[in-house]
VEXVEXSE-527829 format. One record per atom (N, C-alpha, C, O): residue number from 1; residue in one letter; chain; x, y, z. Coordinates in Angstrom, 3 decimals. Layout:
<recs>
<num=NUM	residu=A	chaine=A	xx=X	yy=Y	zz=Z>
...
</recs>
This chain:
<recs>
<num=1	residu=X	chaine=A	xx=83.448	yy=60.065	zz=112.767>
<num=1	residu=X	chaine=A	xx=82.622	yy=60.947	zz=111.963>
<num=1	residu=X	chaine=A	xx=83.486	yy=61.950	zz=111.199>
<num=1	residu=X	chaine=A	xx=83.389	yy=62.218	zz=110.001>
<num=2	residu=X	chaine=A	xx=84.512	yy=62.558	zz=112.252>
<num=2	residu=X	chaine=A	xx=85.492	yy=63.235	zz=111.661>
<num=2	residu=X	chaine=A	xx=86.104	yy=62.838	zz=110.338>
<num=2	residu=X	chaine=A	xx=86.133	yy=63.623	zz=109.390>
<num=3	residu=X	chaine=A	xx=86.652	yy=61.469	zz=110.277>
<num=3	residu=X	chaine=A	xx=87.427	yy=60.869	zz=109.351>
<num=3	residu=X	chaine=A	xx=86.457	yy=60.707	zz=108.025>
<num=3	residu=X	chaine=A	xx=86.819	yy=60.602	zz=106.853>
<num=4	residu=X	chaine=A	xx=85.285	yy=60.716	zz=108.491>
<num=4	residu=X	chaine=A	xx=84.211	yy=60.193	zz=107.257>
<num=4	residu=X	chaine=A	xx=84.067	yy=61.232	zz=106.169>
<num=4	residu=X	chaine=A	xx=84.046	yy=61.092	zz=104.947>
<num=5	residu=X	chaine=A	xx=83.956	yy=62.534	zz=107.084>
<num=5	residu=X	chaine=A	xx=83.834	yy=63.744	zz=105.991>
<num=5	residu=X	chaine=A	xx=85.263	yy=64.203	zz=105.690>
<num=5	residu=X	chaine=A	xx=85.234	yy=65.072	zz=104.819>
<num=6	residu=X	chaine=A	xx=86.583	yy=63.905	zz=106.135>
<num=6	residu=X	chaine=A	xx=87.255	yy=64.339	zz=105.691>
<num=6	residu=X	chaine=A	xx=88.038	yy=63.695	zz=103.943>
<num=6	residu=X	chaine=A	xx=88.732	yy=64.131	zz=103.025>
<num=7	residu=X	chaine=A	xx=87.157	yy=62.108	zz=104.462>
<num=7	residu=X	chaine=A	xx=87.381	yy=61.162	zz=103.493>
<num=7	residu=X	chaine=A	xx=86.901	yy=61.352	zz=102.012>
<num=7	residu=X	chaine=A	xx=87.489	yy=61.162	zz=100.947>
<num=8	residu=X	chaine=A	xx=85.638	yy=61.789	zz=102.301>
<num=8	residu=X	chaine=A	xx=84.602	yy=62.211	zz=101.185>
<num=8	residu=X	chaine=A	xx=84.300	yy=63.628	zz=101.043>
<num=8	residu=X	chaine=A	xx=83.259	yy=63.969	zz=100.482>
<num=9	residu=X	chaine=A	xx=85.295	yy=64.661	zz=101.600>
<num=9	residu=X	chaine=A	xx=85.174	yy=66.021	zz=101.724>
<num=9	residu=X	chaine=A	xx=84.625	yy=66.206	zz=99.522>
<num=9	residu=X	chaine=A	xx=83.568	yy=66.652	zz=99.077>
<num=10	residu=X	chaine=A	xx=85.549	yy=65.793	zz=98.915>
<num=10	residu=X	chaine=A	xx=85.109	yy=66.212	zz=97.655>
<num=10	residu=X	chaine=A	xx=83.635	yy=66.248	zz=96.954>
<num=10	residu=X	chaine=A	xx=83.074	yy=67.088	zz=96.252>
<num=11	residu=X	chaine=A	xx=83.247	yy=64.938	zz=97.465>
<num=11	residu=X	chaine=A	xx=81.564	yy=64.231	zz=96.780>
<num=11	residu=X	chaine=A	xx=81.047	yy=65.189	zz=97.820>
<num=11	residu=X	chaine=A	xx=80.211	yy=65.956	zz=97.343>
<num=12	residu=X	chaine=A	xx=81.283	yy=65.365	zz=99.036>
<num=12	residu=X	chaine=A	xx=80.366	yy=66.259	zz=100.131>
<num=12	residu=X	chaine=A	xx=80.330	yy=67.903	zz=99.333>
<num=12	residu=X	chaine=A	xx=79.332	yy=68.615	zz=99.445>
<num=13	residu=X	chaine=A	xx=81.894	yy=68.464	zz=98.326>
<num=13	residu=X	chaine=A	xx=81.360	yy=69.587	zz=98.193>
<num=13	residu=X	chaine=A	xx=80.749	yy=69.585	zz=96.656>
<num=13	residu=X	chaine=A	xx=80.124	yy=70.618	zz=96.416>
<num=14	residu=X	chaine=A	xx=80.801	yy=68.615	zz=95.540>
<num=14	residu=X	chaine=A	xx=80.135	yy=68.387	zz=94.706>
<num=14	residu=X	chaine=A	xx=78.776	yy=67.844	zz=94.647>
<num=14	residu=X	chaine=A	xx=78.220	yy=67.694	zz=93.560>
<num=15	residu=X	chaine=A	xx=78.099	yy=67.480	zz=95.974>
<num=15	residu=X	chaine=A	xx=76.907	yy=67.272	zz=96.080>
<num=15	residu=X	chaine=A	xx=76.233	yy=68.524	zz=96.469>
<num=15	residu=X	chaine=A	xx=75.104	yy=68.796	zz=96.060>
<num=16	residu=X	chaine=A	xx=76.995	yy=69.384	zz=97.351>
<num=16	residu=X	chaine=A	xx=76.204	yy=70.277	zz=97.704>
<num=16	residu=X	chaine=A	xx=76.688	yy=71.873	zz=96.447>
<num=16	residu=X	chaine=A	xx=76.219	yy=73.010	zz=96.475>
<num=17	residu=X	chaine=A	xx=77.227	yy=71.576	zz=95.967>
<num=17	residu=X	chaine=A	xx=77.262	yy=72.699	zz=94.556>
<num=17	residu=X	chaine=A	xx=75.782	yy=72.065	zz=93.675>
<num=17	residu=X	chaine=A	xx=74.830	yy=72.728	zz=93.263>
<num=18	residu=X	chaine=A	xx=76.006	yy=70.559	zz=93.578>
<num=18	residu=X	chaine=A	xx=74.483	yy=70.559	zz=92.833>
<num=18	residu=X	chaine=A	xx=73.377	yy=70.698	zz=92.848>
<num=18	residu=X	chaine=A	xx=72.450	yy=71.001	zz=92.096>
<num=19	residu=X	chaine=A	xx=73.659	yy=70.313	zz=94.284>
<num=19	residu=X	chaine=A	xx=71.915	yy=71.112	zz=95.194>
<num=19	residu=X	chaine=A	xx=71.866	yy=72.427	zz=95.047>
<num=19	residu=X	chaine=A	xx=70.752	yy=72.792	zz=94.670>
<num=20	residu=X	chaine=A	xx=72.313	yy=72.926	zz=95.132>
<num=20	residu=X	chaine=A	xx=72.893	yy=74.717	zz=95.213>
<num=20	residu=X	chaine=A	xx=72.300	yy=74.959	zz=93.650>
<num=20	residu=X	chaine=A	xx=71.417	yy=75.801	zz=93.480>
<num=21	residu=X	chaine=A	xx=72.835	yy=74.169	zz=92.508>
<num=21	residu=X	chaine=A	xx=72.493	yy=74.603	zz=91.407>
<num=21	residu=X	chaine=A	xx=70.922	yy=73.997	zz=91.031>
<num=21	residu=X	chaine=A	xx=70.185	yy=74.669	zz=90.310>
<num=22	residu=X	chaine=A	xx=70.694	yy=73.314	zz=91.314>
<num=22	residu=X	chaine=A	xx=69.484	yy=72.606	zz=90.808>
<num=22	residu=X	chaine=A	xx=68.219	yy=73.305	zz=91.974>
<num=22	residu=X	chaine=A	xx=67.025	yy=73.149	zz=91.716>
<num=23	residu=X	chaine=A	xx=68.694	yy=74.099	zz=93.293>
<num=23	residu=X	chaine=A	xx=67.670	yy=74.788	zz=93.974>
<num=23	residu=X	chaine=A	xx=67.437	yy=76.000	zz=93.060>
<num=23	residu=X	chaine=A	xx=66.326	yy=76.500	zz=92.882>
<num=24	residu=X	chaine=A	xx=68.791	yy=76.511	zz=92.387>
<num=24	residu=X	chaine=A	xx=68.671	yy=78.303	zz=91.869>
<num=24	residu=X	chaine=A	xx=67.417	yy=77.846	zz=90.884>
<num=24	residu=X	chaine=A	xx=66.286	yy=78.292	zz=91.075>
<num=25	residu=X	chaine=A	xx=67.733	yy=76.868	zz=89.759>
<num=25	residu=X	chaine=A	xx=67.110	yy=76.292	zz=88.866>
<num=25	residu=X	chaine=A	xx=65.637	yy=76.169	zz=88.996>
<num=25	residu=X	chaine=A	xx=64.980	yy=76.299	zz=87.964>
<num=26	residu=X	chaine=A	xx=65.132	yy=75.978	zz=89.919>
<num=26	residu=X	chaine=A	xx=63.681	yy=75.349	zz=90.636>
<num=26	residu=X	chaine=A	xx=63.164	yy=77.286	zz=90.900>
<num=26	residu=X	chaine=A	xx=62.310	yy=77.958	zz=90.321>
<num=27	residu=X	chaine=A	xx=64.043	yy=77.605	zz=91.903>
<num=27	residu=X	chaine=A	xx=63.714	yy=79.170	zz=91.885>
<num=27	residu=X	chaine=A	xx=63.641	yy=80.183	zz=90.777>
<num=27	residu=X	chaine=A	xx=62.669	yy=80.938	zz=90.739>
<num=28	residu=X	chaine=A	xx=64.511	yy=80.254	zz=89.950>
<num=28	residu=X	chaine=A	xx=64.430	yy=80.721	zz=88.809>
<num=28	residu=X	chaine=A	xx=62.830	yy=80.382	zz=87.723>
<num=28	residu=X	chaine=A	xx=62.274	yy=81.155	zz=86.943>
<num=29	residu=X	chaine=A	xx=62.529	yy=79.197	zz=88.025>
<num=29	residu=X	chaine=A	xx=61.618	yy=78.560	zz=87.020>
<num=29	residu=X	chaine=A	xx=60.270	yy=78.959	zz=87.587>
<num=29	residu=X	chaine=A	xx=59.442	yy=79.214	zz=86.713>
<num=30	residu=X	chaine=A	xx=59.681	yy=79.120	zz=89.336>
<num=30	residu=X	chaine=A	xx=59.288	yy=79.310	zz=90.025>
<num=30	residu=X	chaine=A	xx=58.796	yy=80.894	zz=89.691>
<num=30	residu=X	chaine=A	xx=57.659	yy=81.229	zz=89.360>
<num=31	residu=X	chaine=A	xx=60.153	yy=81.910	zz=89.898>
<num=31	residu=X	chaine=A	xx=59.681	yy=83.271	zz=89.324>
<num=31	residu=X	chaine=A	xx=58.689	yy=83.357	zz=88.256>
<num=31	residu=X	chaine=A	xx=57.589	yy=83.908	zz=88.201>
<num=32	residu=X	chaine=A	xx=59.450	yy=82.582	zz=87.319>
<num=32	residu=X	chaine=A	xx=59.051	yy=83.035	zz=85.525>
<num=32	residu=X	chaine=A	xx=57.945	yy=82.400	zz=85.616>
<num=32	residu=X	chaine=A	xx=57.429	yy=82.385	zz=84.499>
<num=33	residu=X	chaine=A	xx=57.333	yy=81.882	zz=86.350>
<num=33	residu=X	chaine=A	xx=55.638	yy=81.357	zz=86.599>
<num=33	residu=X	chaine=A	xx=55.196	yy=81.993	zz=87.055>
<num=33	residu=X	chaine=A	xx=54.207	yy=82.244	zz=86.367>
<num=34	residu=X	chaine=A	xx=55.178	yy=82.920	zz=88.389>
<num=34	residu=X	chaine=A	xx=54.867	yy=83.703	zz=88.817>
<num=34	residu=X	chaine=A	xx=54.787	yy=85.249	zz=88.181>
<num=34	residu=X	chaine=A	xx=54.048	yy=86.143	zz=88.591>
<num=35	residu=X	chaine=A	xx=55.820	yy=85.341	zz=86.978>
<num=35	residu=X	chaine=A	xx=55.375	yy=86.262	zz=86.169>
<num=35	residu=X	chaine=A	xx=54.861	yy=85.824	zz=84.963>
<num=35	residu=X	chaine=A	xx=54.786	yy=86.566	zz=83.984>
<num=36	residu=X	chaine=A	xx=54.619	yy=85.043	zz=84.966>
<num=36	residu=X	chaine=A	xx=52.902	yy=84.913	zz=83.493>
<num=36	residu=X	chaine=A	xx=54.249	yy=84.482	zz=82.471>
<num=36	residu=X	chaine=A	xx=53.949	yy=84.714	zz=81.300>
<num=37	residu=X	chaine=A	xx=55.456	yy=83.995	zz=82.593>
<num=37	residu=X	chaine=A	xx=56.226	yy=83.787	zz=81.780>
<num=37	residu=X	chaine=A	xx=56.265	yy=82.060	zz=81.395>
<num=37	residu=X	chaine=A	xx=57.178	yy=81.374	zz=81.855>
<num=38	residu=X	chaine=A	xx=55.901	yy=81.853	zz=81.098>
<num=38	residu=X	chaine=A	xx=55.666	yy=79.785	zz=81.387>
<num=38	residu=X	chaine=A	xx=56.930	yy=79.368	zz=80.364>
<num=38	residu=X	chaine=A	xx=57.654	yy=78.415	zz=80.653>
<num=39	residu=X	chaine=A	xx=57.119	yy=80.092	zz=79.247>
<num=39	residu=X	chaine=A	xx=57.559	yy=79.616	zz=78.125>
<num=39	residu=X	chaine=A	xx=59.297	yy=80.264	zz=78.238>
<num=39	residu=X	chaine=A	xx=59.422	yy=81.474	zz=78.426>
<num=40	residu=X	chaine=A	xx=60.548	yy=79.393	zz=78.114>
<num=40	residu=X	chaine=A	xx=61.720	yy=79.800	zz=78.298>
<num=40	residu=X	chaine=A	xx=61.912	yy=81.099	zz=77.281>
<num=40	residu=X	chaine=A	xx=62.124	yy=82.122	zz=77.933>
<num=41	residu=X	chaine=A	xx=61.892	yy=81.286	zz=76.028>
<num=41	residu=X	chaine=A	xx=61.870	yy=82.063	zz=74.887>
<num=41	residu=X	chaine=A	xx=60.935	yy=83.109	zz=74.770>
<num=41	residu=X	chaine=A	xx=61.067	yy=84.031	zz=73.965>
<num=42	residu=X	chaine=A	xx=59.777	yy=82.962	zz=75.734>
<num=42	residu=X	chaine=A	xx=58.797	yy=83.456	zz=75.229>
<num=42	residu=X	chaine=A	xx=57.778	yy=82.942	zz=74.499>
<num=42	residu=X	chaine=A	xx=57.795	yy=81.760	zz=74.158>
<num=43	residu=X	chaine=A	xx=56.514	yy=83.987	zz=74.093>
<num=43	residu=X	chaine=A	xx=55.473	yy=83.076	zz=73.330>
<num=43	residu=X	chaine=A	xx=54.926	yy=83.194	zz=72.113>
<num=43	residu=X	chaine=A	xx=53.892	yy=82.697	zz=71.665>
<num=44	residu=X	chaine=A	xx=56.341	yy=84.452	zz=71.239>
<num=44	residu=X	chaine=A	xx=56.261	yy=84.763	zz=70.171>
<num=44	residu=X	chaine=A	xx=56.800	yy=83.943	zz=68.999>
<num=44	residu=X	chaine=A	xx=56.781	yy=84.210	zz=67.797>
<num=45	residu=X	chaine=A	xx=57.320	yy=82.809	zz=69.688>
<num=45	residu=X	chaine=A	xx=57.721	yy=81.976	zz=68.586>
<num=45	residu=X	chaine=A	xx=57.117	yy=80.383	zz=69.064>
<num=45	residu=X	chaine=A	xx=57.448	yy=79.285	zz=68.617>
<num=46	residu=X	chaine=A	xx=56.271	yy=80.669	zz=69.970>
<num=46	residu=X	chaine=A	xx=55.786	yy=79.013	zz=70.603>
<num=46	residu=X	chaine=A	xx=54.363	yy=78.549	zz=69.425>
<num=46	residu=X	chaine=A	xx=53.443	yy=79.293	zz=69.087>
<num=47	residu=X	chaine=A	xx=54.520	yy=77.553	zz=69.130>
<num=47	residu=X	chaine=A	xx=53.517	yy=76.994	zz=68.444>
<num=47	residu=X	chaine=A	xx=52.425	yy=76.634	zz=68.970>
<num=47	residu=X	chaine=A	xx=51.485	yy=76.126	zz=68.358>
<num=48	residu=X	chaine=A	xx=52.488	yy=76.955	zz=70.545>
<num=48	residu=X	chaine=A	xx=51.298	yy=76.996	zz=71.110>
<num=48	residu=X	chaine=A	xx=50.714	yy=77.893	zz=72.414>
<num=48	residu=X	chaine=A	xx=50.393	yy=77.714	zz=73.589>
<num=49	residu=X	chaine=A	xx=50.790	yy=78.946	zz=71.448>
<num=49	residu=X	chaine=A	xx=50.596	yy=80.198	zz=71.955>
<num=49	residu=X	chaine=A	xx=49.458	yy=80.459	zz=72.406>
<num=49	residu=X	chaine=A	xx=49.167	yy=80.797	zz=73.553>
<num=50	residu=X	chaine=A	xx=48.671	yy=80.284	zz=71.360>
<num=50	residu=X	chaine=A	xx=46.792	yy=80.390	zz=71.394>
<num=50	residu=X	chaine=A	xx=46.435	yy=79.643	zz=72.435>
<num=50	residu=X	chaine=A	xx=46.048	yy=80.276	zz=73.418>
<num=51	residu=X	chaine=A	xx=46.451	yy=78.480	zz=72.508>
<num=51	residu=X	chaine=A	xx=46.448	yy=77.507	zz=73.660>
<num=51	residu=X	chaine=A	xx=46.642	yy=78.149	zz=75.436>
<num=51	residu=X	chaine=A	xx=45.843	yy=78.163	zz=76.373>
<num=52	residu=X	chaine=A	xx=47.619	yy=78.475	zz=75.353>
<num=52	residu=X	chaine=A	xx=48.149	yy=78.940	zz=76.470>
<num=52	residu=X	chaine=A	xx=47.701	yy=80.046	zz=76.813>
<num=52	residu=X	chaine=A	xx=47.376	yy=80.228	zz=77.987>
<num=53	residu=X	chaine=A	xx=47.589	yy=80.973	zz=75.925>
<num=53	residu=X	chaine=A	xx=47.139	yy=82.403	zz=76.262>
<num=53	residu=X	chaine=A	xx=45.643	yy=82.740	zz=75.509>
<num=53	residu=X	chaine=A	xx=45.509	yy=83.295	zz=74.418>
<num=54	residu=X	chaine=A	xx=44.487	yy=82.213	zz=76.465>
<num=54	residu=X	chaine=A	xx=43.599	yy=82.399	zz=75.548>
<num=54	residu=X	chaine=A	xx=42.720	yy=84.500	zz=75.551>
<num=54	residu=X	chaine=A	xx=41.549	yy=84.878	zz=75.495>
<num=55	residu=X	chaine=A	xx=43.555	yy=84.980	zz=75.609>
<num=55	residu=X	chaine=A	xx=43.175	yy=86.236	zz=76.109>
<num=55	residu=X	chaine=A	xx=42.160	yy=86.968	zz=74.928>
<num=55	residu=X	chaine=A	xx=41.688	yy=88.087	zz=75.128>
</recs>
């Protein structure tokens, strides 16, 4: 078992940097839903603004 991770130590720490990045990613996206933010830019330049925000 020893030999296995020492073999593949690299892919073991480049898999887990991508998980790492693709969890922040999911969390990050997660917030900005949770604050009424849906749209990356905002919704002053979205062409479908009205739609979305029927306030």
């Amino acid at each position: 078992m020893i030999a296995f991770l020492i073999c593949n130590l690299g892919t073991i720490i480049v898999i887990l940097v991508l998980l790492a990045t693709v969890a922040l990613i999911i969390a990050s996206m997660v917030k900005r839903k949770k604050r009424g933010q849906s749209a990356a830019c905002g919704c002053s330049s979205c062409p479908s603004a009205d739609i979305c925000h029927k306030d």
